[in-house]
Each structure stands twice: as structure tokens, then as C-alpha cells.
C-alpha positions in Angstrom: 45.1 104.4 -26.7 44.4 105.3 -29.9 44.8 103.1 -33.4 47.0 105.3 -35.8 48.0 102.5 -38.8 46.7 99.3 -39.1 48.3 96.3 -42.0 46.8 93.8 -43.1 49.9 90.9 -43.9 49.0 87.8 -46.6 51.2 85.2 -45.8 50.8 82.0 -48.6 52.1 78.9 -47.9 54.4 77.3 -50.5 53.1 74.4 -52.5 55.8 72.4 -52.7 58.6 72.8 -49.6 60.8 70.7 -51.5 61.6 73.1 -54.8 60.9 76.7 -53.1 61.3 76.4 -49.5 60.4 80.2 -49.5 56.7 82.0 -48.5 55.6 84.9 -50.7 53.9 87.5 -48.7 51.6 90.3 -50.5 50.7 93.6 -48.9 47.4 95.1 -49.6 46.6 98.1 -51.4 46.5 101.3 -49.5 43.2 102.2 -50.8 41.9 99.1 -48.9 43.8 99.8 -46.2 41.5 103.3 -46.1 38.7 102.7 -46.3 39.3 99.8 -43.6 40.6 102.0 -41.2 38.0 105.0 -42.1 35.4 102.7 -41.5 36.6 101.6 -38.2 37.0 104.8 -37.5 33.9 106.2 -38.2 32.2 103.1 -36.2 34.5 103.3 -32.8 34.2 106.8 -30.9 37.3 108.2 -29.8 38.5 107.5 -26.5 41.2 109.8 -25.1 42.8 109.8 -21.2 45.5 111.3 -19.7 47.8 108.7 -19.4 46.7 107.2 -23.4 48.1 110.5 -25.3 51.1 110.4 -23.3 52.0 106.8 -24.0 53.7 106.7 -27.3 52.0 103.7 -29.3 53.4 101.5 -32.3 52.0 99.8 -35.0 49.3 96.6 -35.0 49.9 94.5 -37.3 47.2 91.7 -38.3 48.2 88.7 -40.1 46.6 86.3 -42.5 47.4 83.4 -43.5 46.7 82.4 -47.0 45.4 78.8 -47.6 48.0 76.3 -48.9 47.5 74.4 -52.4 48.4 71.5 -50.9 45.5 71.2 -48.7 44.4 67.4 -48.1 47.9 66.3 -48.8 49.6 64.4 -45.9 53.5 64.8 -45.3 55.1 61.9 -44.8 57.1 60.9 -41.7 60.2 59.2 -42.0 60.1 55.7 -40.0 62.5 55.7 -37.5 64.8 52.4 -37.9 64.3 49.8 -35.2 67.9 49.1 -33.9 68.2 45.8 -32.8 69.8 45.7 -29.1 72.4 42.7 -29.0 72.0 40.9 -25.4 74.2 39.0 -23.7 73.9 36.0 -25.4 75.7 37.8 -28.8 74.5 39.1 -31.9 72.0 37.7 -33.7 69.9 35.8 -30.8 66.7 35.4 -30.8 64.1 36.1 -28.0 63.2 32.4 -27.5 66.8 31.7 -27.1 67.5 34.6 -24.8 64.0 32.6 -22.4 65.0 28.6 -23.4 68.5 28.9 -23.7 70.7 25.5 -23.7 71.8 26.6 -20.0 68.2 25.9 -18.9 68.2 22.2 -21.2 70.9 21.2 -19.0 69.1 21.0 -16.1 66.0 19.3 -18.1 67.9 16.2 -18.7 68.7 15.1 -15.4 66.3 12.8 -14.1 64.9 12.2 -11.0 66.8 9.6 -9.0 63.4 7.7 -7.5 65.3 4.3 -6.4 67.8 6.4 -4.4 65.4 8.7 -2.5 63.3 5.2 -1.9 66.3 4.2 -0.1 66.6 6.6 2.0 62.8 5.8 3.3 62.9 3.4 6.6 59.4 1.7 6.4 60.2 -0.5 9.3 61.3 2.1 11.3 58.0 4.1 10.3 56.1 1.5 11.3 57.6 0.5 14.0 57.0 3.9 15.7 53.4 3.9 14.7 52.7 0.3 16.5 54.6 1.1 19.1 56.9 -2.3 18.5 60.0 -3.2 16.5 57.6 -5.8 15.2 56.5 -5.2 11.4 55.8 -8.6 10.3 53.0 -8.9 12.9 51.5 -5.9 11.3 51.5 -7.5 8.1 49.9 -10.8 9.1 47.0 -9.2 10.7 46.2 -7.3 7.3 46.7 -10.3 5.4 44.5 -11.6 7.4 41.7 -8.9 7.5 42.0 -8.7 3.7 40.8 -12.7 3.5 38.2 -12.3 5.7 34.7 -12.1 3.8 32.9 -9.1 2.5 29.2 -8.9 3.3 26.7 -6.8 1.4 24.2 -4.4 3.1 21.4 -6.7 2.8 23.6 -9.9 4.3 23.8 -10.9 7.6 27.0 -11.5 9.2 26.0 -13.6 11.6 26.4 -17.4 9.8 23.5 -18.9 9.4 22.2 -23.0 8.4 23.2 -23.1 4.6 19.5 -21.9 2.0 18.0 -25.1 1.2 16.0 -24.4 -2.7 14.4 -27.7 -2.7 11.9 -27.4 0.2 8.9 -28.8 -1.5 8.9 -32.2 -2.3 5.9 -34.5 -4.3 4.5 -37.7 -4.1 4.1 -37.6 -8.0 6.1 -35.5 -10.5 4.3 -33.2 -13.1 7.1 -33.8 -15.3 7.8 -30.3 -14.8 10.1 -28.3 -12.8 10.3 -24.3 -12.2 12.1 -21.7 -9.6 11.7 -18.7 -8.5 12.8 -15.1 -8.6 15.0 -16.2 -5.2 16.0 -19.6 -6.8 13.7 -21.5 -4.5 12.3 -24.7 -7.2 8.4 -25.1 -7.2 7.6 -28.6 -8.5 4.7 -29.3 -10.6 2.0 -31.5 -10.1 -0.5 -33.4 -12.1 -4.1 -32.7 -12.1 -5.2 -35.5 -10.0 -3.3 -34.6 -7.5 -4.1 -31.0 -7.8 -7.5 -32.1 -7.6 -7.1 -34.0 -4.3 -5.7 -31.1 -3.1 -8.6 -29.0 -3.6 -10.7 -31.7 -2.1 -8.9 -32.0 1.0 -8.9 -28.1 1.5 -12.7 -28.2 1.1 -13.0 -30.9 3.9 -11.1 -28.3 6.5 -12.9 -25.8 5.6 -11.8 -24.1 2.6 -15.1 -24.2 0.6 -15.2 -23.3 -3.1 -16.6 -20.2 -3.1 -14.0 -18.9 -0.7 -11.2 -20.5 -3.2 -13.4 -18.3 -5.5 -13.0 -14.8 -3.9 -9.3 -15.5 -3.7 -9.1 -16.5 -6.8 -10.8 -13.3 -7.7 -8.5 -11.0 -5.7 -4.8 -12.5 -6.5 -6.3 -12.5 -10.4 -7.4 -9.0 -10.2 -4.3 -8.1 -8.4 -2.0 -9.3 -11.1 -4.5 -7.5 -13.5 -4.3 -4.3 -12.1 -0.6 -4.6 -12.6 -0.1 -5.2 -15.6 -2.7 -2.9 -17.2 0.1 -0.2 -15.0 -0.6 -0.2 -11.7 -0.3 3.4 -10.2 0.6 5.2 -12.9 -2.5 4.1 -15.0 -4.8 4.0 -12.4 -5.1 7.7 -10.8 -7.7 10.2 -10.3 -6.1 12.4 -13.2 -6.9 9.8 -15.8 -10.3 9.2 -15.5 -10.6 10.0 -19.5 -8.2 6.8 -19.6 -9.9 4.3 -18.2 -8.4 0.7 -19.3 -10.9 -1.6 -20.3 -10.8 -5.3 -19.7 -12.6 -8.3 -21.4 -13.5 -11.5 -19.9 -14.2 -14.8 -21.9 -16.2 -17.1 -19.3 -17.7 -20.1 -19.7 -20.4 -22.0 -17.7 -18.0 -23.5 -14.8 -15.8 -23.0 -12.2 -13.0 -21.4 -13.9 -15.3 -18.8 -15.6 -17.1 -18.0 -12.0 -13.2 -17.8 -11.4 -13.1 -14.9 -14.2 -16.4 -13.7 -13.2 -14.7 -13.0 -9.6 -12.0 -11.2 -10.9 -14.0 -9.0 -13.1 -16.5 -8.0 -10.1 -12.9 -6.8 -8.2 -11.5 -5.0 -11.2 -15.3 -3.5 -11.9 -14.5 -1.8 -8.2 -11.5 -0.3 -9.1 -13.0 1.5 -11.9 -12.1 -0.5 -14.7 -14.4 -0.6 -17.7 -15.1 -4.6 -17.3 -17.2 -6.2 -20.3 -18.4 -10.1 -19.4 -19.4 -12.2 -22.4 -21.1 -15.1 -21.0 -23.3 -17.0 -23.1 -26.6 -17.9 -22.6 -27.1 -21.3 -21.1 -30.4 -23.0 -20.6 -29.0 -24.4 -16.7 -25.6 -23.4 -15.3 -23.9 -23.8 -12.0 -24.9 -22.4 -9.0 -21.7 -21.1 -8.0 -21.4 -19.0 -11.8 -24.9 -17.9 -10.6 -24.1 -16.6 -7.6 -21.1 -14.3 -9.2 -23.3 -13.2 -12.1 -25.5 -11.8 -9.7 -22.4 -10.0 -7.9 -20.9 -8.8 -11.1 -24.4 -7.2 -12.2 -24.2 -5.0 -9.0 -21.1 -3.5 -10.2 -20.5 -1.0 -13.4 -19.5 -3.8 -15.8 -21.1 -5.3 -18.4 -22.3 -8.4 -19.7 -23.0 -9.9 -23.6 -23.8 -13.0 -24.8 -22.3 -12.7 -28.2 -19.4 -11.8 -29.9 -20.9 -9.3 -32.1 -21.5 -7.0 -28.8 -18.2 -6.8 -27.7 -15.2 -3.9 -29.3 -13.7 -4.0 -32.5 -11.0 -1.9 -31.6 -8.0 -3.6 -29.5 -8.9 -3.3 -25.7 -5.8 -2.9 -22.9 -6.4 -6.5 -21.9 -8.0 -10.0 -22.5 -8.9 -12.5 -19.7 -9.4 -15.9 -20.9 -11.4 -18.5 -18.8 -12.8 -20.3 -22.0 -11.0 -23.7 -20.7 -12.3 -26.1 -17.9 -10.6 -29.1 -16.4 -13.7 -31.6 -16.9 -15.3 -31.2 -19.6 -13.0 -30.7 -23.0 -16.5 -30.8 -25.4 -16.9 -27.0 -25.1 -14.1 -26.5 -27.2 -16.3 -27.8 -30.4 -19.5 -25.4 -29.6 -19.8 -22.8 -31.9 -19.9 -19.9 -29.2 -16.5 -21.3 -27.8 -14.8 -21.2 -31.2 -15.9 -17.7 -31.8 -15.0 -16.2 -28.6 -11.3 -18.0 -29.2 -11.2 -16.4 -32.7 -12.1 -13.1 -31.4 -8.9 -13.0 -28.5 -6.9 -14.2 -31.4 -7.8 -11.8 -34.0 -7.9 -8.9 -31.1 -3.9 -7.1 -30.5 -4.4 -7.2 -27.1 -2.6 -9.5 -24.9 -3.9 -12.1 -22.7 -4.4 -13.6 -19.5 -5.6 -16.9 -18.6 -7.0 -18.0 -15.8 -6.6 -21.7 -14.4 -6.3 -23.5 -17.9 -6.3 -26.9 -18.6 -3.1 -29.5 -18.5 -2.4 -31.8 -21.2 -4.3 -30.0 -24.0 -3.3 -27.4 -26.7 -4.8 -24.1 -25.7 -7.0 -22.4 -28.4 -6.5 -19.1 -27.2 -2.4 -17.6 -27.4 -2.1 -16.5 -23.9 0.8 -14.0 -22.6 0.3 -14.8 -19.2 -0.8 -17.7 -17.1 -2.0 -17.8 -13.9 -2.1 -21.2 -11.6 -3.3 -22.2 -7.8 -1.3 -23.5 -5.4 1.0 -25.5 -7.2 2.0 -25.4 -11.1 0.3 -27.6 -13.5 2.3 -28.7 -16.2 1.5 -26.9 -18.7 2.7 -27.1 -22.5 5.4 -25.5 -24.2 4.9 -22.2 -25.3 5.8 -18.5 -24.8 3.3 -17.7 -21.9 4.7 -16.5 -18.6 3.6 -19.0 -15.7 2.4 -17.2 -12.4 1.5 -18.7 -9.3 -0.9 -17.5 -6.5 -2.2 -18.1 -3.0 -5.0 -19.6 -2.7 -5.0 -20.0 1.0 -4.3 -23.6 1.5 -2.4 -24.4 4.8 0.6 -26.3 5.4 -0.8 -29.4 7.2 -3.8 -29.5 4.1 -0.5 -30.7 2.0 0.5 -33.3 4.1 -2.7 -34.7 4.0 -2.4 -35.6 0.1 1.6 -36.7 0.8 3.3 -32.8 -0.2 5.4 -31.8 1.9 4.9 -28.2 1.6 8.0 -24.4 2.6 5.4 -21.6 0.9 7.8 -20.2 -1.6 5.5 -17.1 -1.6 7.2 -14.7 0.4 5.2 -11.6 1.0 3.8 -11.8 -2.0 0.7 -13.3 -3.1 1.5 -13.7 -7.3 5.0 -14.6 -7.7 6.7 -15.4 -11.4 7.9 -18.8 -12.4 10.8 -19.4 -14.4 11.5 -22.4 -16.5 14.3 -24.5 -13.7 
């Protein structure tokens, strides 16, 4: 098929639809057209067939289109007007009133009618079926009764028992003092004559002085190792924190006392420093535990100026003896007081004195056996076993109930 005319067509788009309306075409010059067409001539080879020069061919035609001069302007498109649709509630409703409409508020007022479906309830018959009687007032005695029977707690017993009797140690002479328990039980308190008969007595069955010592020493040290925080202090991951513990002793049974209690805390690898002066002739029994102690890793002064300046994690005072109330005017005595004073840590004494204003401010106080009475002040009075049997008691006139427990310390509490 072979090309015999080819146009070219310019079609422009009108500026403005609104004024003209109309498109201008232009035709191109025929000398253009030429040389187009002899060009495209010249480049294409002429293909002739049988059935091509039969076929009678018309015109191509090629159009252009022109570009517009109102490129980059947007033509507008006419909003289409939202009709409102009228419901069935009339013209002019809204939507909320179409969903909430007064036909639905009609049916919010009415209440509930509780009294009347109450009525219709038949408890007695209810019940009646359940206990298998027509009987409903029996059923309602036997839970008034159940709900007046008493309530026990886990650790009660419901069997009844004799009533608690918190008086069960009585005293041939009153300390003038009176204290209790964590369980209410009331420990009397005794003077130290008697306390000293006590002591005597014990020794005459048996219960010599230095074995009043060693549980002296352990009940002490147990109290000790308490306080400075037991098992959470004292692990094998703080070795770096070892507490540290000073004793004040003096040359007599209350500082072998100490002296005992240091040896036991020296074993559970507490940093244990003694300050003992040096005396010319001292008891055998504070003898015999200095030689104990010196076995262990503690160690021992003999003067103030050897021991920390720094506040230690406790203070153990067994400056104070029952006999002889001149040490408290020797030089070292008055030192070694000033020291625990002057020193934040807090303190525990050992066994002190009745009757006497205590140089050194103690937080803690520890007794034997039974509660001195001690004065007035804002220590905490603890009591510990010391071994003494029942029937040793009754020898001095005390009738004795150990208010121990199984514990050998217990706290005492102002009755």
C-alpha cells in the first residue's frame, strides 16, 4: 500500500472556552508538506504487491495538537448541592433525633418495679425444698447459732484449755520493779541480795562460776551478733566488712564476763579489741579468760590512747562491778567512760550495777536470771539464761515458770 498524500493538521486549543468556544486550526505550507513527504520517500523503498495496487487507498491524515495557553490552569467543578433527604420523622430533623427520639424516652422513665418482683419470690417455699422440711425457722436458729459460735485463728487451739496465768513467778522481796514480756508473761525484779543468794545457791548444786561465765559469754555474744545484723552482716561475701567490737573490762567478774563474750564473738570473725588495764594482782577467774581471749584473733590494750578514733559498729561496757563502787574514781575508769561517751557507737552493757547512776549511756542492758532494778533511763532491759534450775529458786523462797520460751535473750518491757 503505497503513501500518496500526507497532512499535517494543527489543532490550538482556545484560551478562554468561556468568550470563543471555537478551535482555530492551521494547515501547513505545501512546501513543508514536500519536502516531508520527499524525504520519506527517499528513505522508505517502495513496496508494491498484487493485491496493494489494486486496493484503492485514501488519505492519512496526522494530527497535532497545539499546546493550550492556559496550561497549569485548573477548571473548576461545580459542587454538586447536598439535598437533604426528609425522614420519617418530618422535615427539619436531625440525626440524633431520628437515633434518641422521644418514642425511645418513654420507655426510659419507667422504673423497675423491685418490691413487686420481691413478692413474687417464695423464700420459705425455697427453703423448704432445699431442707427437705416445711420448717424455715429451724434453719434460721441453727445459723444464728453458728454465727455466735467463736472464731479461732490459725495459731489457736480449739480445744479449751485452763485460762493463761501471766503472774507465774512470784518473790519473797520486791525489787520495786515490775516488767513483761513480748507474750505478756510479768518478770518481777529482784534486789541484789537476793540475786546474790541466788548465785550462791546455784554454785552449791553445782553451777560454779566459771560455767555462769561461759553462759554468760554465749547468751552475751548471741545478743551481740544480733544486733551488729545477724545474717545479713555476717556472710562470707563481706569479709571486707567486718564489724568491729570494743570491750571495756575491768578487773572482776563482770569484766571476765565481757572478756567471755569477746573470746565467742573473736570466733565468729569479729574484729574484737579488749582494753583491760594493767593491774599489779587480778582475779583468777579474769586470768583464766585473758588467757582464752589471747588464743583468739582479738586484741588487747591497756590504754585509751590505743583504741579507734573513728566510731566502731558497737561498744560493750563491763566498766561496773556489784562490790566495789571505788573504781569509778580511778583515772583509767573515768577515761574509758569518756571515751564510750564521746564514741557514736551505741552500747551494751553487761551485768551493771543496781542502785547507782551508770557513767557510761548504755542502749542496751543485759541481766541474769532475774531483772535487777535498774534506774530510769532510755536503755532496753534484756534478760538471759543462765542455766539456773527450777528447784535452785525454791531454795532462796522464788517460786520460779521460766518465762524464756525457746529463747535464750528475751526483751523486757516496762509492765
Amino acid at each position: 500500500m503505497d503513501i500518496k498524500e500526507l497532512k499535517f493538521l494543527d489543532i490550538q486549543s482556545t484560551v478562554n472556552k468561556s468568550t470563543t468556544g471555537q478551535a482555530v486550526a492551521k494547515e501547513p505550507s505545501s512546501a513543508s508538506a514536500g519536502r516531508l513527504v520527499q524525504s520519506d520517500k527517499n528513505s522508505h523503498p517502495q513496496v508494491t504487491s498484487s493485491s496493494s495496487s489494486q486496493a484503492s487507498t485514501g488519505p492519512i491524515t496526522i494530527l497535532r495538537r497545539a499546546s493550550s495557553n492556559s496550561r497549569g490552569q485548573t477548571q473548576g467543578v461545580p459542587k454538586k448541592n447536598s439535598v437533604r433527604t426528609e425522614s420519617a420523622g418530618g422535615p427539619g430533623r436531625s440525626k440524633d433525633d431520628e437515633c434518641f427520639g422521644k418514642k425511645h424516652d418513654e420507655d426510659l422513665d419507667t422504673d423497675f418495679d423491685f418490691e413487686g418482683n420481691l413478692a413474687l419470690f417464695d423464700k420459705a417455699a425455697v427453703f423448704s425444698e432445699i431442707d427437705g422440711s416445711g420448717s424455715h425457722s429451724g434453719r434460721a436458729q441453727r445459723h444464728s447459732a453458728q454465727a455466735e459460735q467463736k472464731t479461732y485463728r490459725h495459731d489457736e487451739n480449739i480445744l479449751e484449755g485452763k485460762p493463761v496465768v501471766y503472774r507465774q513467778i512470784s518473790v519473797p522481796q520486791q525489787g520495786g520493779r515490775e516488767y513483761c514480756t513480748d507474750s505478756g508473761l510479768v518478770v518481777p525484779s529482784i534486789p541484789y541480795e537476793l540475786h546474790k543468794r541466788l548465785l550462791s545457791a546455784a554454785e552449791r548444786f553445782g553451777l560454779s562460776v566459771e560455767r555462769r561465765l561461759e553462759a554468760v559469754g554465749v547468751c552475751a555474744s548471741q545478743m551481740a551478733l544480733t544486733l551488729l545484723g545477724g545474717p545479713n552482716r555476717l556472710t562470707p561475701k563481706n569479709n571486707h566488712q567486718r564489724p568491729t567490737v570494743i570491750l571495756l573490762c575491768g578487773p572482776h567478774i563482770q569484766g571476765a564476763q565481757g572478756i567471755s563474750c569477746g573470746r565467742h564473738l573473736a570466733n565468729h570473725d569479729v574484729e574484737v579489741i579488749l582494753l583491760l588495764p594493767s593491774f599489779v594482782k587480778m582475779q583468777q577467774l579474769v586470768t583464766s579468760e585473758v588467757n582464752l581471749y589471747s588464743r583468739t584473733s582479738g586484741k588487747q590494750v591497756a590504754s585509751i590512747k590505743d583504741l579507734p578514733v573513728s566510731p566502731v559498729d558497737l561498744v560493750i561496757n563491763c566498766l561496773d562491778c556489784h562490790e566495789n563502787q571505788l573504781l569509778r574514781e580511778q583515772s583509767w575508769y573515768q577515761a574509758a567512760a569518756d571515751w564510750a561517751n564521746q564514741n557514736r557507737a551505741p552500747v551494751l552493757s553487761i551485768d551493771p550495777p543496781a542502785g547507782v547512776q551508770h557513767s557510761v549511756e548504755a542502749k542496751w542492758t543485759l541481766s541474769l536470771g532475774l531483772p535487777l532494778p535498774l534506774p530510769d533511763a532510755d536503755s532496753r532491759i534484756y534478760l538471759c539464761d543462765i542455766g539456773i534450775p527450777k528447784l535452785v529458786f525454791q531454795e532462796v523462797g522464788i517460786s520460779y515458770h521460766s518465762p524464756f520460751g525457746c529463747k535464750f535473750v528475751i526483751p523486757l518491757h516496762p509492765a
